[in-house]
C-alpha positions as CSV (number, residue, x, y, z in Angstrom):
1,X,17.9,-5.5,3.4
2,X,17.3,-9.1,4.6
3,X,15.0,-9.1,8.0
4,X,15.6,-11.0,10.8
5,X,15.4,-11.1,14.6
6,X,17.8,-8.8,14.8
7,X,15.6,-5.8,12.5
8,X,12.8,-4.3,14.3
9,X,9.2,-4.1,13.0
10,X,10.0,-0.3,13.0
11,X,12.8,-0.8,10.7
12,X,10.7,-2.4,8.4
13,X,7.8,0.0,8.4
14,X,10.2,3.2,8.0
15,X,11.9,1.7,4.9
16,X,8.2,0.8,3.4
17,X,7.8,4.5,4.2
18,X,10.9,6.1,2.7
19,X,9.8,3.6,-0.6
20,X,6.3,5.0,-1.3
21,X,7.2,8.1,0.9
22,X,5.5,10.3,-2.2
23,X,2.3,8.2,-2.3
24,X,1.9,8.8,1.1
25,X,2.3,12.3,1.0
26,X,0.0,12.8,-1.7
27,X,-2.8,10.8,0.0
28,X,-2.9,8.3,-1.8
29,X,-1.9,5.3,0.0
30,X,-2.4,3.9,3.3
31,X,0.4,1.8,4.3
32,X,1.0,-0.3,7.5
33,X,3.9,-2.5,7.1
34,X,3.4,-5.2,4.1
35,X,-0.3,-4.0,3.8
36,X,-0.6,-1.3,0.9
37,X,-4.4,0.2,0.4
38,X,-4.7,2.7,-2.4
39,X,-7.4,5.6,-2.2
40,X,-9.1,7.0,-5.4
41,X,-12.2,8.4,-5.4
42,X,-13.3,7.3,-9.3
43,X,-12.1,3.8,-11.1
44,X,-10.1,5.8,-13.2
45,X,-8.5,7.6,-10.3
46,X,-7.5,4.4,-8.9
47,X,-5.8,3.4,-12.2
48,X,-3.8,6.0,-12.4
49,X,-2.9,5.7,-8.5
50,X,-2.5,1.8,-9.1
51,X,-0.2,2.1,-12.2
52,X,2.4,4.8,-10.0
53,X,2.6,2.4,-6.7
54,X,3.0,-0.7,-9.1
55,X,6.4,1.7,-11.2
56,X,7.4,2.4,-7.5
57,X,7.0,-1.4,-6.6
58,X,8.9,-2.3,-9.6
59,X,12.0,0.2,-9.4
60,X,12.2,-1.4,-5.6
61,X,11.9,-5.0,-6.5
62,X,9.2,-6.0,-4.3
63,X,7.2,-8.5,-4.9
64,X,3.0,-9.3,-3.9
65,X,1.3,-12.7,-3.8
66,X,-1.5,-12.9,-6.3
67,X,-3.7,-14.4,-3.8
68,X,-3.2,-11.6,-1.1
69,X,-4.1,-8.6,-3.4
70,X,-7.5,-7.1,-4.1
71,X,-8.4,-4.7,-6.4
72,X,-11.7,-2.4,-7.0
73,X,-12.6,-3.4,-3.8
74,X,-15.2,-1.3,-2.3
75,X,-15.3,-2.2,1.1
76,X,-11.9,-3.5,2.5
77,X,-11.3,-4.9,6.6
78,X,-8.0,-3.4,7.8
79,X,-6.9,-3.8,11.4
80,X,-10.4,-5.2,12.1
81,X,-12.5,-2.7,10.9
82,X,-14.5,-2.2,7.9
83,X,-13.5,0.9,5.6
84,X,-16.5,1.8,2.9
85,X,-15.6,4.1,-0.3
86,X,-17.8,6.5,1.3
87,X,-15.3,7.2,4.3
88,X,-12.5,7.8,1.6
């Protein structure tokens, strides 16, 4: 589906949703339209968790920039506020 003026933010965000509707779900992503934040508790948690949105990603053809992705990250800024691994 090709976005324009014409498709609504809330379009967007409910077919992000229906895509990773099972990582949500589980708890295990946090999504709010292009921005994806995976939660794990332990490294190798998040590997796991990492390696099952990436398969989604792939089997839905979206693509990420390099530059806009962190990983391992323990303390991320979303929507102007700071999220710790503590709060997770």
């Amino acid at each position: 589906m090709y976005f324009r003026l014409y498709n609504s933010l809330e379009t967007f965000q409910r077919m992000m949703n229906s895509i990773v509707w099972k990582l949500l779900h589980d708890g295990v992503l946090e999504n709010y339209m292009d921005n994806f934040v995976i939660l794990a508790k332990t490294i190798k948690k998040l590997e796991e968790q990492m390696i099952r949105f990436l398969k989604i990603a792939e089997k839905y053809n979206l693509c990420f920039k390099q530059l806009k992705c962190n990983f391992n990250m323990e303390e991320i800024l979303i929507l102007e506020v700071i999220v710790t691994k503590e709060q997770v």
